[in-house]
Biopython code that builds the backbone (N, CA, C, O; Angstrom):
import numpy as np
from Bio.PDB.StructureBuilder import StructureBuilder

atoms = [
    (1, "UNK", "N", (-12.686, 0.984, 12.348)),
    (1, "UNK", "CA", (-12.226, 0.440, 11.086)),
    (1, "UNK", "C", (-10.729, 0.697, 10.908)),
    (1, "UNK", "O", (-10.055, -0.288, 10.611)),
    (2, "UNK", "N", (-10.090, 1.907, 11.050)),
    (2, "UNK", "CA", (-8.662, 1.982, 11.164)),
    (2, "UNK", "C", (-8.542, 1.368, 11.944)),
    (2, "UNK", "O", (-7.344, 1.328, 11.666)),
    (3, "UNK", "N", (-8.632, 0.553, 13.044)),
    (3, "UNK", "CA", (-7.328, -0.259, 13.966)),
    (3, "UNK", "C", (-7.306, -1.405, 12.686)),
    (3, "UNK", "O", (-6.250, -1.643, 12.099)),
    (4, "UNK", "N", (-8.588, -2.085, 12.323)),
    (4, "UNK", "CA", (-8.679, -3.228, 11.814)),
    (4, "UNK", "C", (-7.737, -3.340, 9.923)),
    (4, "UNK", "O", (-7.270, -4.268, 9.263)),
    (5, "UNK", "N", (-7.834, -2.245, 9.777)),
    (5, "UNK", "CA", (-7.141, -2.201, 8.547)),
    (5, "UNK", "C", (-5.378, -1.507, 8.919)),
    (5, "UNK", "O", (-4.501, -1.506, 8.055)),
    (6, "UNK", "N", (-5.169, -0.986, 10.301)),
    (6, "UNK", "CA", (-3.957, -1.033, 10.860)),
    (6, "UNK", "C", (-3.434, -2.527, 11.256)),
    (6, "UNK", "O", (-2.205, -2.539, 11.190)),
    (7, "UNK", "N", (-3.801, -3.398, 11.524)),
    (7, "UNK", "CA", (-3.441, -4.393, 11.863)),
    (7, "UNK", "C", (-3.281, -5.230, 10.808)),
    (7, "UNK", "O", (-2.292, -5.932, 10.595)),
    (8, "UNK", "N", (-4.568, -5.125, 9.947)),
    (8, "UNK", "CA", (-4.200, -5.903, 8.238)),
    (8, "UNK", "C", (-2.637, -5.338, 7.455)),
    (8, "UNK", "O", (-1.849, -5.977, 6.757)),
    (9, "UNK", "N", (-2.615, -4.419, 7.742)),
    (9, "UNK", "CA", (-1.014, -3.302, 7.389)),
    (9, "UNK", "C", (0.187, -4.028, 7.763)),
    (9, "UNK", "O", (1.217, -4.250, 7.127)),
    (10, "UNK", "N", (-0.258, -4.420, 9.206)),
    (10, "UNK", "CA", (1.293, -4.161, 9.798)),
    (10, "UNK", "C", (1.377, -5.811, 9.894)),
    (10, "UNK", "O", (2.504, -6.234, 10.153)),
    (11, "UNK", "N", (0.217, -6.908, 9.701)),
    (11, "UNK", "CA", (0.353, -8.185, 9.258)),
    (11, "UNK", "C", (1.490, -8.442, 7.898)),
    (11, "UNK", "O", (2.489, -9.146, 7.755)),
    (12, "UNK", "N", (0.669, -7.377, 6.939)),
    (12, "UNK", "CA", (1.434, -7.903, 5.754)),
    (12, "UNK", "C", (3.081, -6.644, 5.858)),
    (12, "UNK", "O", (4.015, -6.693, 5.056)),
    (13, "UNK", "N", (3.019, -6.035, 6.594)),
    (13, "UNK", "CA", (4.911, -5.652, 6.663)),
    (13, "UNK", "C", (5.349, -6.593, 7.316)),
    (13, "UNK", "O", (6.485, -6.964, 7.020)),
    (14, "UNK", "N", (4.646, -7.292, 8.389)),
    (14, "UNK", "CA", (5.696, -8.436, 8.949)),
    (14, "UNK", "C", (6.365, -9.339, 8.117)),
    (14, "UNK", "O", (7.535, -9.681, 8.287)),
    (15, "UNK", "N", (5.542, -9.778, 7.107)),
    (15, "UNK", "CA", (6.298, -10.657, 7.026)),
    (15, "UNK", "C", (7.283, -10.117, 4.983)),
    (15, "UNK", "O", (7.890, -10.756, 4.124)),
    (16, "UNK", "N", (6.892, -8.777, 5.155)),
    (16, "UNK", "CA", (7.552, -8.115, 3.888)),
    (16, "UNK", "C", (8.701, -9.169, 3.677)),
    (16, "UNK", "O", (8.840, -10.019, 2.797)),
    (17, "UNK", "N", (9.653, -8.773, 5.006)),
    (17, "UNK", "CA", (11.451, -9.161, 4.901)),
    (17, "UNK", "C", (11.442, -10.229, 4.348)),
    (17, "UNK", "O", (12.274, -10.340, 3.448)),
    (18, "UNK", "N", (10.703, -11.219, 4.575)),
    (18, "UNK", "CA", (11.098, -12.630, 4.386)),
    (18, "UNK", "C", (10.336, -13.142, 2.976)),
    (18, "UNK", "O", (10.124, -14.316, 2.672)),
    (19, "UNK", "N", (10.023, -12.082, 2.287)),
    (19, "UNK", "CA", (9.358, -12.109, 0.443)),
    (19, "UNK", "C", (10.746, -13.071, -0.353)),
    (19, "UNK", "O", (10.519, -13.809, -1.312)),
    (20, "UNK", "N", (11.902, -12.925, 0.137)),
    (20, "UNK", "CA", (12.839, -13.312, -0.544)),
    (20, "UNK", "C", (12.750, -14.711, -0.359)),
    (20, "UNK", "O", (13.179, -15.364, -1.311)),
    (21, "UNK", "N", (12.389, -15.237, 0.433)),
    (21, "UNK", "CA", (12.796, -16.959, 1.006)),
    (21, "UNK", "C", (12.029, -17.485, 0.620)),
    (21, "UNK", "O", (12.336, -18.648, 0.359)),
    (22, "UNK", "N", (10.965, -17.196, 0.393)),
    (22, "UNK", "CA", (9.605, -17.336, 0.052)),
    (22, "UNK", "C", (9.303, -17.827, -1.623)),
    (22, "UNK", "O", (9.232, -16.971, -2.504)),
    (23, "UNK", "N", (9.106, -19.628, -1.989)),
    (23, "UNK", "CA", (9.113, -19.439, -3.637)),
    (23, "UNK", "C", (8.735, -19.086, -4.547)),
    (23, "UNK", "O", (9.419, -18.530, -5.406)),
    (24, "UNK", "N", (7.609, -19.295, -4.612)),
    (24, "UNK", "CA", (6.383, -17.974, -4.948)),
    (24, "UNK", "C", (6.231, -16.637, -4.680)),
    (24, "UNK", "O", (5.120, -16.111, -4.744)),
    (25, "UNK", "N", (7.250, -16.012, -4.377)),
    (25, "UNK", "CA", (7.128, -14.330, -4.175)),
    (25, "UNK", "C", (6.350, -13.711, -4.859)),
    (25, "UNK", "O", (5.470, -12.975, -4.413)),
    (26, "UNK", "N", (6.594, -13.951, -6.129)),
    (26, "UNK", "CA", (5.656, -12.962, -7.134)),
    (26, "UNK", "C", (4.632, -13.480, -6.925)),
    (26, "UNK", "O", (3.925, -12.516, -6.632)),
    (27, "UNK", "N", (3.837, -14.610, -6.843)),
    (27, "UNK", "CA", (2.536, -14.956, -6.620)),
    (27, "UNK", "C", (1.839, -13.662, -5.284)),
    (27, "UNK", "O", (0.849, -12.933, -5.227)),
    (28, "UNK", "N", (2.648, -13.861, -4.672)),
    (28, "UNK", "CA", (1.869, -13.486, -3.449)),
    (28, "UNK", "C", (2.460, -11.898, -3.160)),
    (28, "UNK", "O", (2.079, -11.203, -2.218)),
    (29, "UNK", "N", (3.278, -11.562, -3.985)),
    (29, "UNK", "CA", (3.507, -10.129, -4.186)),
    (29, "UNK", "C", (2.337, -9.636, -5.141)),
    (29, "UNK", "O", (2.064, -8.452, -5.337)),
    (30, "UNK", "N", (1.909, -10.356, -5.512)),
    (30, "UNK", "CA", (0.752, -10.190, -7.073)),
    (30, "UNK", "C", (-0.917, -9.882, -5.879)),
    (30, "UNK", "O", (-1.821, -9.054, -5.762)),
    (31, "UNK", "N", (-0.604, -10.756, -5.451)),
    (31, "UNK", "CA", (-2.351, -11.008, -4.321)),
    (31, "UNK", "C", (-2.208, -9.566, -3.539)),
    (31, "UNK", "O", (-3.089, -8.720, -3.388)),
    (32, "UNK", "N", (-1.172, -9.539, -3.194)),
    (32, "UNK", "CA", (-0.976, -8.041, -2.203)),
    (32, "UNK", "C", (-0.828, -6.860, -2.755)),
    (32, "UNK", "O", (-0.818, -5.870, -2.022)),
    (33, "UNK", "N", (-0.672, -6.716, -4.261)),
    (33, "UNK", "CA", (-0.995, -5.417, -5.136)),
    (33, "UNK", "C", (-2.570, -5.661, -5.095)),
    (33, "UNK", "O", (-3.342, -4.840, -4.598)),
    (34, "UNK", "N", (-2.921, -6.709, -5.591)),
    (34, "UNK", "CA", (-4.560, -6.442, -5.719)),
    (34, "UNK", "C", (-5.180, -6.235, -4.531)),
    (34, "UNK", "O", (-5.913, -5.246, -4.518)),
    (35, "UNK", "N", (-5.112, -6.846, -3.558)),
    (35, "UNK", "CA", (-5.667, -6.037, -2.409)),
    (35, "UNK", "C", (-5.149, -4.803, -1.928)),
    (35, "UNK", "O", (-5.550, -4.587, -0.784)),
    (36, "UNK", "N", (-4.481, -4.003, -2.333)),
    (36, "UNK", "CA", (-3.849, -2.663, -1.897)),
    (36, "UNK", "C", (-4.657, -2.029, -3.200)),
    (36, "UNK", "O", (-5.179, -0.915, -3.237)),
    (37, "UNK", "N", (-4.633, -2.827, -4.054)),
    (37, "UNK", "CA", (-5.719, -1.600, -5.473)),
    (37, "UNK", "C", (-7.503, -1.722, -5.073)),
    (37, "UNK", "O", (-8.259, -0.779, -5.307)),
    (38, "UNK", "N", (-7.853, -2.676, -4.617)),
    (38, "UNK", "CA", (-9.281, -3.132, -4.335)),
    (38, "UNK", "C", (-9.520, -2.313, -2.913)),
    (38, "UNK", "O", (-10.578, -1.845, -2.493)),
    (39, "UNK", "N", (-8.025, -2.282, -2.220)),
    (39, "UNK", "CA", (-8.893, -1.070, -0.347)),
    (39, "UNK", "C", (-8.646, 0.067, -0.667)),
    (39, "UNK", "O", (-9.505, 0.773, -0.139)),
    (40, "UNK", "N", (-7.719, 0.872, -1.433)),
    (40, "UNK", "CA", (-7.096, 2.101, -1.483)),
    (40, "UNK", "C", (-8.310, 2.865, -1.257)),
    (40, "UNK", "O", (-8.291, 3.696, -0.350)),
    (41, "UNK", "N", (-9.348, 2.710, -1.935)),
    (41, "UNK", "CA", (-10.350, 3.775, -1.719)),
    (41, "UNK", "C", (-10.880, 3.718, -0.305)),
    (41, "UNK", "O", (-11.025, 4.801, 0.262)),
    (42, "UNK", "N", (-11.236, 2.451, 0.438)),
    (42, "UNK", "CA", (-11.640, 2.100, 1.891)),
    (42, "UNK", "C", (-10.490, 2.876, 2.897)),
    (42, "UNK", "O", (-10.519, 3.649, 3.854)),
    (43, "UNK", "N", (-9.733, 2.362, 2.289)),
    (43, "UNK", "CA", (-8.180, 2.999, 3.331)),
    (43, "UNK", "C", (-7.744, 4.551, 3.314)),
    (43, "UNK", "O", (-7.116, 5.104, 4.216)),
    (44, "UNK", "N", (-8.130, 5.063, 2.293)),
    (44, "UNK", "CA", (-8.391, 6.564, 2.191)),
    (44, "UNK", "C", (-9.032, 7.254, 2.950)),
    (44, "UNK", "O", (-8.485, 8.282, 3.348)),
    (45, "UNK", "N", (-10.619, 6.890, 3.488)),
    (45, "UNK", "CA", (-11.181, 7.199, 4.070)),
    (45, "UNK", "C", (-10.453, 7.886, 5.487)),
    (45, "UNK", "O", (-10.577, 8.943, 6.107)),
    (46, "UNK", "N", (-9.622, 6.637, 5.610)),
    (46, "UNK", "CA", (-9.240, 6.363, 7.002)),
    (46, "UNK", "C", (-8.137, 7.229, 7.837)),
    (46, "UNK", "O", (-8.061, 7.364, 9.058)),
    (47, "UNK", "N", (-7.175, 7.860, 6.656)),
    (47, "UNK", "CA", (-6.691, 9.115, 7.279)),
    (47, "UNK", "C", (-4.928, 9.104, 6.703)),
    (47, "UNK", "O", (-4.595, 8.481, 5.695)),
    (48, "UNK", "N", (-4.074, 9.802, 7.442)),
    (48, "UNK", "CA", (-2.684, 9.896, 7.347)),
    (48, "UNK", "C", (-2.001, 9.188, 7.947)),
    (48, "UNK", "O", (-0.781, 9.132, 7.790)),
    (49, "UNK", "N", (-2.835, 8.315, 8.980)),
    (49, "UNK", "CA", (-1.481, 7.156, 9.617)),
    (49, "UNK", "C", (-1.688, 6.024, 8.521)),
    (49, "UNK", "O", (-0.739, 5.490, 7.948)),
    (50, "UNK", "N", (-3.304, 5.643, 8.235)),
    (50, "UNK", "CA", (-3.055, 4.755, 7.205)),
    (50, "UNK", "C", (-2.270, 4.643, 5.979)),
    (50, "UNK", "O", (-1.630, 3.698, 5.517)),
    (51, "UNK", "N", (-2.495, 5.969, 5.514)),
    (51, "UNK", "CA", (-1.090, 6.184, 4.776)),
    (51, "UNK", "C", (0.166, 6.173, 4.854)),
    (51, "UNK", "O", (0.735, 5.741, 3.851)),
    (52, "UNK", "N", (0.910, 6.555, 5.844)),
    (52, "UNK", "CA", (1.987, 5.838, 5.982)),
    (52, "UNK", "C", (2.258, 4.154, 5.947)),
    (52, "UNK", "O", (3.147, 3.637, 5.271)),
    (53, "UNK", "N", (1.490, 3.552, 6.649)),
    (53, "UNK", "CA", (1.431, 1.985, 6.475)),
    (53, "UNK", "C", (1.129, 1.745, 4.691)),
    (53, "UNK", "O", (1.684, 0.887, 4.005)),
    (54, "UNK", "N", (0.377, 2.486, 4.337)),
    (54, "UNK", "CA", (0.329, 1.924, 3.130)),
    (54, "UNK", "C", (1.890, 2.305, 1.892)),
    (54, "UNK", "O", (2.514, 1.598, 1.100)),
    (55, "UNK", "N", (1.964, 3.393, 2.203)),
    (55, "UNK", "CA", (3.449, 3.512, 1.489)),
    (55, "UNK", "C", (4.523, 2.699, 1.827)),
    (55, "UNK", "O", (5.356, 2.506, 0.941)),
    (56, "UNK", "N", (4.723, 2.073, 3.136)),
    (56, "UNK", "CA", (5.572, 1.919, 3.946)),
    (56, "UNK", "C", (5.457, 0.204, 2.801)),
    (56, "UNK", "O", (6.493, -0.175, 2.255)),
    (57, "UNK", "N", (4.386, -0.455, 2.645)),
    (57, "UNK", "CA", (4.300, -1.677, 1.921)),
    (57, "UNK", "C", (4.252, -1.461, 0.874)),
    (57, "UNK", "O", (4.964, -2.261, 0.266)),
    (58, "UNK", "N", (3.650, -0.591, 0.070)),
    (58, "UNK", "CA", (4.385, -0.291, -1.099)),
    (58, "UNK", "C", (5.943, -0.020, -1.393)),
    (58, "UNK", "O", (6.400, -0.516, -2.423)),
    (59, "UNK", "N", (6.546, 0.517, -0.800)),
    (59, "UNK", "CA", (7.918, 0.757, -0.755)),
    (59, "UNK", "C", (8.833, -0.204, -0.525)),
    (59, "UNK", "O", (9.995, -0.178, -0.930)),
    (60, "UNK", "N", (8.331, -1.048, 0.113)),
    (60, "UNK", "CA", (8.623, -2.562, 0.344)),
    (60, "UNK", "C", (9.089, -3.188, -0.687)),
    (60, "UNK", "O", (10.284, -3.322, -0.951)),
    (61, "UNK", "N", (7.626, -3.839, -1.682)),
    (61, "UNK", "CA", (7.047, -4.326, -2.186)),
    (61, "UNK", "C", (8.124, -3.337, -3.712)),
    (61, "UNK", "O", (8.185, -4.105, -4.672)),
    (62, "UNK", "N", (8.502, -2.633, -3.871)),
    (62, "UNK", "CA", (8.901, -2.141, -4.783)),
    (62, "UNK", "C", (10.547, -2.411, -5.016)),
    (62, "UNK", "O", (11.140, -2.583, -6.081)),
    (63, "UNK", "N", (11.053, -2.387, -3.699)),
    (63, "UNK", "CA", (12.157, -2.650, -3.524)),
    (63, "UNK", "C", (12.911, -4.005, -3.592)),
    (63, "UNK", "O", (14.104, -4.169, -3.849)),
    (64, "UNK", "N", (11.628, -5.285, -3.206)),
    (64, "UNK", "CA", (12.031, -6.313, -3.308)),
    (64, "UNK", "C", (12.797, -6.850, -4.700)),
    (64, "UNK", "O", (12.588, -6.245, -5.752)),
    (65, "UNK", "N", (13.526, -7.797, -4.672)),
    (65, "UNK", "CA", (14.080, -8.254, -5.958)),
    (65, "UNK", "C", (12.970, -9.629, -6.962)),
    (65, "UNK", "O", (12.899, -9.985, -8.138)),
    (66, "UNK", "N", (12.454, -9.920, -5.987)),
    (66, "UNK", "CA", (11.579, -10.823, -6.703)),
    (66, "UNK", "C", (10.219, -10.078, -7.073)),
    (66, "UNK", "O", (9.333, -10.933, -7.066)),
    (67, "UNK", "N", (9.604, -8.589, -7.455)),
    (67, "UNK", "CA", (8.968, -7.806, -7.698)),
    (67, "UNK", "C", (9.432, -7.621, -9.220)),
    (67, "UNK", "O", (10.527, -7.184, -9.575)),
    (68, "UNK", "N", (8.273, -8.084, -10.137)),
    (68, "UNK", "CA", (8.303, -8.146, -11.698)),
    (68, "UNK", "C", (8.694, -6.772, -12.165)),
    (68, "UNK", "O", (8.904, -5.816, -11.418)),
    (69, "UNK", "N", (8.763, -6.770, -13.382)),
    (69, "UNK", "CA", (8.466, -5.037, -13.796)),
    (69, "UNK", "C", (7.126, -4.382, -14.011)),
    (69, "UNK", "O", (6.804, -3.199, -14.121)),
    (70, "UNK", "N", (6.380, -5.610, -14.041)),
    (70, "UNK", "CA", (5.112, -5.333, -14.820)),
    (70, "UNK", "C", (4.584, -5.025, -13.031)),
    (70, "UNK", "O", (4.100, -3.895, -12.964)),
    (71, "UNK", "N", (4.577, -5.496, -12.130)),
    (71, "UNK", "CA", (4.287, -5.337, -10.929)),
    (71, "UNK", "C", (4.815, -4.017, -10.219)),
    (71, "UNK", "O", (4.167, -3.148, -9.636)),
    (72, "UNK", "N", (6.041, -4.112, -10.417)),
    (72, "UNK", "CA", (6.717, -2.563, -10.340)),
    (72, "UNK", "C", (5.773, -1.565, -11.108)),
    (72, "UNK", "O", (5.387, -0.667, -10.359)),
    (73, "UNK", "N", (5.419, -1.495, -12.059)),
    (73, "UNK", "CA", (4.980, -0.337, -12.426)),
    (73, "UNK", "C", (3.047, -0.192, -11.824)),
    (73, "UNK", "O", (2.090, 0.563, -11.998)),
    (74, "UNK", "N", (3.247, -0.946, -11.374)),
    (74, "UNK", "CA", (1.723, -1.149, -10.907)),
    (74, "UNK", "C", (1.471, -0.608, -9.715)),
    (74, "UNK", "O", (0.474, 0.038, -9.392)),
    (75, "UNK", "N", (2.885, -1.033, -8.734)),
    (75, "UNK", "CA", (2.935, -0.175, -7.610)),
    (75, "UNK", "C", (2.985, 1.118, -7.597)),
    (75, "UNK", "O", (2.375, 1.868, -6.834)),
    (76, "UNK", "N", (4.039, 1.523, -8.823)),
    (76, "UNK", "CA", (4.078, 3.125, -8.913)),
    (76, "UNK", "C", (2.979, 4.054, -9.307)),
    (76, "UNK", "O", (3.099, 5.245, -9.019)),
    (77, "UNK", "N", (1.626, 3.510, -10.110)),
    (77, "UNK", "CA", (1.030, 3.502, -10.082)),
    (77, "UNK", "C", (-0.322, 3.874, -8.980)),
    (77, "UNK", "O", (-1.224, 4.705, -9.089)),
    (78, "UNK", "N", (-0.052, 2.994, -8.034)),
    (78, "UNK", "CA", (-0.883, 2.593, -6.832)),
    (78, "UNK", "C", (-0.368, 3.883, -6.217)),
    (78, "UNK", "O", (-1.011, 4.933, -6.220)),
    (79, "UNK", "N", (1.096, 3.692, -5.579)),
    (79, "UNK", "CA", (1.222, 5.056, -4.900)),
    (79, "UNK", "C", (1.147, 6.633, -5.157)),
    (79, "UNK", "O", (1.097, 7.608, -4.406)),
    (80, "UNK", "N", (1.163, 6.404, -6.985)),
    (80, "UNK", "CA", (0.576, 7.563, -7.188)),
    (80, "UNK", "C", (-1.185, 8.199, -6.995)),
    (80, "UNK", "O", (-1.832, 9.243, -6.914)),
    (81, "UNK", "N", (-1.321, 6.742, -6.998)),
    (81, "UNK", "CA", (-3.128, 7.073, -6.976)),
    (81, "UNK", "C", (-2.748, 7.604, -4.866)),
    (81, "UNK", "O", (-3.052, 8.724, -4.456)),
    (82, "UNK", "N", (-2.208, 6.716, -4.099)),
    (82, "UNK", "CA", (-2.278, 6.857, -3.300)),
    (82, "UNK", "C", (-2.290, 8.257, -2.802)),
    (82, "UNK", "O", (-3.178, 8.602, -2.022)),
    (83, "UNK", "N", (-0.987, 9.437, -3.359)),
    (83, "UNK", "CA", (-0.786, 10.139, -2.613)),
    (83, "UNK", "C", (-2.195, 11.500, -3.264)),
    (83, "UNK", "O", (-2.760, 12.395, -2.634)),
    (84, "UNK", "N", (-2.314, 11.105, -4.618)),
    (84, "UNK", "CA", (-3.151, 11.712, -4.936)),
    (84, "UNK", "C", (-4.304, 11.938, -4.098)),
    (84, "UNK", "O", (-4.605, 13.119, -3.925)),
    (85, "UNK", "N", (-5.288, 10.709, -3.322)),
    (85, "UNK", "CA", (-6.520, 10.317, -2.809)),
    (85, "UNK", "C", (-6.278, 10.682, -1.381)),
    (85, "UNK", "O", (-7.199, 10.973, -0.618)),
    (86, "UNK", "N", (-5.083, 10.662, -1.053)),
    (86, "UNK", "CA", (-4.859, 11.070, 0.109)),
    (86, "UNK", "C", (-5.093, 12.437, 0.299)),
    (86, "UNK", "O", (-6.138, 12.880, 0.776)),
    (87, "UNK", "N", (-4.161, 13.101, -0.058)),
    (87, "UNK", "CA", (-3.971, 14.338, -0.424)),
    (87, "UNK", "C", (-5.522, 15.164, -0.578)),
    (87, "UNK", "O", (-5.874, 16.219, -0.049)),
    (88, "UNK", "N", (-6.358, 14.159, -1.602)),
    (88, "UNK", "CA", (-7.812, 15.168, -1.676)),
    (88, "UNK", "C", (-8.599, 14.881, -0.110)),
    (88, "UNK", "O", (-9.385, 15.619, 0.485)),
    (89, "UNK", "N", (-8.279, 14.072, 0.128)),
    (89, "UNK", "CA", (-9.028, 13.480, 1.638)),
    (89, "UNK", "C", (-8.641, 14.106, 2.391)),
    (89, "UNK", "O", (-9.371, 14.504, 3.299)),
    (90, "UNK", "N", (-7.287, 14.454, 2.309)),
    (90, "UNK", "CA", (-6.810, 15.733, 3.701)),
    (90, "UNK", "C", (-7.641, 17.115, 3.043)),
    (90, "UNK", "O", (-8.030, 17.904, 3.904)),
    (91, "UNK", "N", (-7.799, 17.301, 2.308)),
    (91, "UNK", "CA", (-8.402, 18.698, 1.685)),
    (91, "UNK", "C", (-10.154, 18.864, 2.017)),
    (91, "UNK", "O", (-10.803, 19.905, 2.123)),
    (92, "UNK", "N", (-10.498, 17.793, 2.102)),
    (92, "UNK", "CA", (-12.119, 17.102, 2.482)),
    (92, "UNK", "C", (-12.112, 17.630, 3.524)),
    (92, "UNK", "O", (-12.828, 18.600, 3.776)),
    (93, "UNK", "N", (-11.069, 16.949, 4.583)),
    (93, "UNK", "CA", (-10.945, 17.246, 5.950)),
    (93, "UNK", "C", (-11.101, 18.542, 6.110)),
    (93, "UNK", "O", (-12.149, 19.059, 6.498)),
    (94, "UNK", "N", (-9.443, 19.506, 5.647)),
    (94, "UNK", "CA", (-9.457, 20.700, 5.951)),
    (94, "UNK", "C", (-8.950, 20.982, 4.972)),
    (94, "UNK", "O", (-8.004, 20.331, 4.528)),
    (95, "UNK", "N", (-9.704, 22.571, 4.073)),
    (95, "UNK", "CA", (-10.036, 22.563, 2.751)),
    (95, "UNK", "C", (-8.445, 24.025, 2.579)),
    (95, "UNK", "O", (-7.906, 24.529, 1.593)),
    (96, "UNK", "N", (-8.244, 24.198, 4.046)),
    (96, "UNK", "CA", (-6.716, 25.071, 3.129)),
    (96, "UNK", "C", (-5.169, 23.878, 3.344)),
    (96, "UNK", "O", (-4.051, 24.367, 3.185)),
    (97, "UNK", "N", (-5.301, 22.530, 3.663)),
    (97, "UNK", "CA", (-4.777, 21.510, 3.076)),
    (97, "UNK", "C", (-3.871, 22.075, 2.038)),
    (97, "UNK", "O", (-4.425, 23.056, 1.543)),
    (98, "UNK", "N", (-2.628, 21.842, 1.473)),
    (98, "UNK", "CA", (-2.123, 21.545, 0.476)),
    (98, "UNK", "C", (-1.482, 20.656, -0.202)),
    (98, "UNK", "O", (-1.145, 20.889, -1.363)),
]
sb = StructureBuilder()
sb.init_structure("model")
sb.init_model(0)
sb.init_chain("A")
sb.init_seg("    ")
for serial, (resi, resn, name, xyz) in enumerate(atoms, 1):
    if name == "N":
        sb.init_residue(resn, " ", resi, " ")
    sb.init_atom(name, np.array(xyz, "f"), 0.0, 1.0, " ", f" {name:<3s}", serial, name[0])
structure = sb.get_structure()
């Protein structure tokens, strides 16, 4: 399951850069928050490399200029849930984790 949700990752960083050219950005910056809020819990499972890919598009996605505010704060949001869920999942793993 991690390769397959590694590869869903590194699909949607490819084509991050080019969010700008793109006319509909926010549309499809909008589809890619909701699927990053709908796997977070699936993708958790999955460990610390997934996490990096997942910050790595969040961070993206935050930085872009065609990224709303209302979307911005949604991400910050997300990555807070992120590092949170992560964080307990490494502790799951191995419980002196910090």
């Amino acid at each position: 399951m991690e390769s397959a949700i590694l590869a869903i990752l590194s699909l949607i960083e490819s084509f991050l850069p080019q969010l700008a050219t793109v006319a509909n950005a926010g549309s499809l910056i909008e589809k890619i928050i909701n699927v990053l809020e709908q796997w977070l819990p699936i993708i958790v499972k999955e460990g610390p490399v997934v996490y990096q890919s997942v910050t790595g598009v969040i961070n993206a996605l935050s930085q872009d200029k065609s990224t709303t505010p209302e979307q911005l704060d949604r991400l910050n949001q997300l990555q807070a849930k992120a590092d949170t869920d992560f964080e307990a999942a490494a502790k799951d793993v191995d419980p002196d984790a910090s």
